[in-house]
TITIZA-971658 format. One record per residue (C-alpha): x, y, z; residue in one letter. Coordinates in steps of 0.05 Angstrom, whole numbers, padded with zeros to 5 digits, m for minus. Layout:
REM TITIZA-971658
REC | X | Y | Z | A .
...
END
This chain:
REM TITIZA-971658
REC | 00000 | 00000 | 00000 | X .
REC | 00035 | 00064 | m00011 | X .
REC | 00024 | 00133 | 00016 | X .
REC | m00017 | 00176 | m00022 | X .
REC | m00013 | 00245 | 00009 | X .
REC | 00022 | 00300 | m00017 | X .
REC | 00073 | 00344 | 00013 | X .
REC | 00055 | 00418 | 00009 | X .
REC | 00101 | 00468 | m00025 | X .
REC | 00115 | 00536 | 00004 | X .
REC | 00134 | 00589 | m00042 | X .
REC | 00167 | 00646 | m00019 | X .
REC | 00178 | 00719 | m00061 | X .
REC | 00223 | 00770 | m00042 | X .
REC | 00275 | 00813 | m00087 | X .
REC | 00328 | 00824 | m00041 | X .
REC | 00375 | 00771 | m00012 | X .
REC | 00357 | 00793 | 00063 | X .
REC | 00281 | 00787 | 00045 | X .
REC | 00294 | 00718 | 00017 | X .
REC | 00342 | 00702 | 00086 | X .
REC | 00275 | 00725 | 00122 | X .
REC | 00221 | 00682 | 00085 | X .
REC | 00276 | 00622 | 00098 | X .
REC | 00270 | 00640 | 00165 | X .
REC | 00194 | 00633 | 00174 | X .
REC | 00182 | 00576 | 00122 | X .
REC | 00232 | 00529 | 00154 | X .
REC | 00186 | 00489 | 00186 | X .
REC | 00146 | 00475 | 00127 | X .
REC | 00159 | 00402 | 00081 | X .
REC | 00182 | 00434 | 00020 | X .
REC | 00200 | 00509 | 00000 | X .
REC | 00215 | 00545 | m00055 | X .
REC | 00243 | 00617 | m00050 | X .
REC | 00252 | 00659 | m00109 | X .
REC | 00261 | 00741 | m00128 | X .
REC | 00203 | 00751 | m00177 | X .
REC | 00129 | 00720 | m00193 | X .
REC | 00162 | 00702 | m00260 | X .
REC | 00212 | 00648 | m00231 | X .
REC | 00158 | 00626 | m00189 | X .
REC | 00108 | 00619 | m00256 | X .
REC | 00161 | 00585 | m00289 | X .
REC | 00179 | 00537 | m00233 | X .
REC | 00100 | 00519 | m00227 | X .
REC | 00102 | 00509 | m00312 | X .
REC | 00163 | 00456 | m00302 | X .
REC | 00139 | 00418 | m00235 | X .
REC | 00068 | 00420 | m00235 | X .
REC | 00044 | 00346 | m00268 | X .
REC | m00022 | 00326 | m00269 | X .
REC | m00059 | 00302 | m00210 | X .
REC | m00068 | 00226 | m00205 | X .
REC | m00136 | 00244 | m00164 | X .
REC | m00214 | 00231 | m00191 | X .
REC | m00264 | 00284 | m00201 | X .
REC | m00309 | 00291 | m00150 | X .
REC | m00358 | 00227 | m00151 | X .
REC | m00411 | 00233 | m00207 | X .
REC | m00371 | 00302 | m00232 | X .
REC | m00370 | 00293 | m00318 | X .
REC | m00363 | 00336 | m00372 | X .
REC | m00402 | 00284 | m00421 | X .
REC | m00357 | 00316 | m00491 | X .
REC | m00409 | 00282 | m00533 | X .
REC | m00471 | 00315 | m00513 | X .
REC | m00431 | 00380 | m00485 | X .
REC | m00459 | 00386 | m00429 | X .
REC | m00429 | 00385 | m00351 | X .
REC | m00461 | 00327 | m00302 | X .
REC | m00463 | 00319 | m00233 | X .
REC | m00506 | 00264 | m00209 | X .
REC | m00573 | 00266 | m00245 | X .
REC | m00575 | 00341 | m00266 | X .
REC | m00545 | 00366 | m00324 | X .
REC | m00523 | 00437 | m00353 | X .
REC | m00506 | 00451 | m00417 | X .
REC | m00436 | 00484 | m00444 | X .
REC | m00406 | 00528 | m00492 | X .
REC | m00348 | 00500 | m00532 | X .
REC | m00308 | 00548 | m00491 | X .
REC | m00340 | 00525 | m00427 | X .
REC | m00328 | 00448 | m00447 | X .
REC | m00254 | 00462 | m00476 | X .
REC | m00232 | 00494 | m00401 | X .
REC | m00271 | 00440 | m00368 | X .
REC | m00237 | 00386 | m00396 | X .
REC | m00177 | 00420 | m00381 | X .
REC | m00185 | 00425 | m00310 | X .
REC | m00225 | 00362 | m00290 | X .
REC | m00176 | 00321 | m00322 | X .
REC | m00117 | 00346 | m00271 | X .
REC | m00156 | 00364 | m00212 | X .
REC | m00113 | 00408 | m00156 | X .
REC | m00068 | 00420 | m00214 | X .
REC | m00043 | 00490 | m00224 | X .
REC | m00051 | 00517 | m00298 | X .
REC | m00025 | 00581 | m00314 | X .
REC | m00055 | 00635 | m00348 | X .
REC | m00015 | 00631 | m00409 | X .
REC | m00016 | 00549 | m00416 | X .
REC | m00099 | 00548 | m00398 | X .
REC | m00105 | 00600 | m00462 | X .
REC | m00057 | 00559 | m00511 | X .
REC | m00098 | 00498 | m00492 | X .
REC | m00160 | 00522 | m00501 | X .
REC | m00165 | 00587 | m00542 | X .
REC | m00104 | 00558 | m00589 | X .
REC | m00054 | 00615 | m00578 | X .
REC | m00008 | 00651 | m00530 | X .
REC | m00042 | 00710 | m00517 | X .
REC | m00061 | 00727 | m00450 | X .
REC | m00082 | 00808 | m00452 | X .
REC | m00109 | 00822 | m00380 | X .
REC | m00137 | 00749 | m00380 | X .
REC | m00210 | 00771 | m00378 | X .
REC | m00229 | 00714 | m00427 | X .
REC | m00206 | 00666 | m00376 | X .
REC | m00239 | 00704 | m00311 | X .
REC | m00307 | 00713 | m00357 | X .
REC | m00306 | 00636 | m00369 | X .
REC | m00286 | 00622 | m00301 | X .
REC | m00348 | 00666 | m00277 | X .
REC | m00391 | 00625 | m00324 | X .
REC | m00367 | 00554 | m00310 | X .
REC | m00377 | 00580 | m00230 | X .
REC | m00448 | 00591 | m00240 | X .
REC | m00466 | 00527 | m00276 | X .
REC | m00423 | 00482 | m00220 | X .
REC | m00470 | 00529 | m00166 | X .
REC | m00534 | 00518 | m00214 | X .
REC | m00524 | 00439 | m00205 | X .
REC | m00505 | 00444 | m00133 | X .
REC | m00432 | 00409 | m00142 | X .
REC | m00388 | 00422 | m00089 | X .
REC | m00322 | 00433 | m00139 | X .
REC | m00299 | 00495 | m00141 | X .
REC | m00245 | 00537 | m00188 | X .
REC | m00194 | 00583 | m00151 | X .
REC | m00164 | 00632 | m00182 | X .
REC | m00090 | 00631 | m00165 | X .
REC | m00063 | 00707 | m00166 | X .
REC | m00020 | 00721 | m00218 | X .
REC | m00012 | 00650 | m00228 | X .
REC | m00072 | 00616 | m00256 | X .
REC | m00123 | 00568 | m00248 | X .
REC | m00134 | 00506 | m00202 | X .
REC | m00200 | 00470 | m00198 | X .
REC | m00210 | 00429 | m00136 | X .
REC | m00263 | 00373 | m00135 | X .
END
């Protein structure tokens, strides 16, 4: 039988070396840290590291790609292509972090990000319809990160 918990990651920012001394200081106790100068690094690190979760979707949680439509035990809502493109996405690597800029080349096909409203306005409307079936999922919004949908 083999453990299945994961350790957490602390990630620490700061731009000068005694900021970074500091954050050392305070995160020591924690299982695994990762201290860097700029959100960038910390992006980047998260882009390398971050492989897809091994967990389920939460029990009776489907996107059905056929029909289009989200499920969640006997009710049913119905999605854009957009909607269903970022859903598949995300409920195929629960508590997996995507970034901004890979969520938009995998589902709007390119690398451009803007000020990401396309993502929050889908993320608004994918909210609503987990809410309108009463699924406890949620999607957090990781700042200046990305995305992360938790079942």
């Amino acid at each position: 039988m083999t453990n299945s918990t994961v350790p957490s990651l602390a990630i620490g920012i700061a731009s000068s070396p005694d900021g970074r001394r500091k954050l050392a200081q305070l995160l020591g106790g924690s299982e695994a840290i990762l201290i860097v100068s700029t959100p960038d690094q910390a992006r980047q690190f998260l882009n390398v590291v971050a492989p897809p979760s091994e967990a389920e979707p939460e029990e009776g949680l489907r996107v059905d790609s056929d029909r289009r439509v989200l499920c969640w035990l006997d009710r049913e809502v119905a999605l854009t292509p957009l909607e269903h493109d970022f859903l598949q996405c995300l409920v195929a690597a629960p508590g997996r972090v995507w970034t901004y800029e890979r969520l938009h080349l995998a589902v709007w096909g390119n690398e451009h990000v803007g000020r990401g409203s396309d993502i929050h306005s889908t993320v608004r409307r994918v909210r609503a319809k987990l809410a309108r079936l009463g699924a406890a999922a949620t999607i957090h919004a990781i700042r200046g990160v990305g995305i992360r949908f938790t079942a």
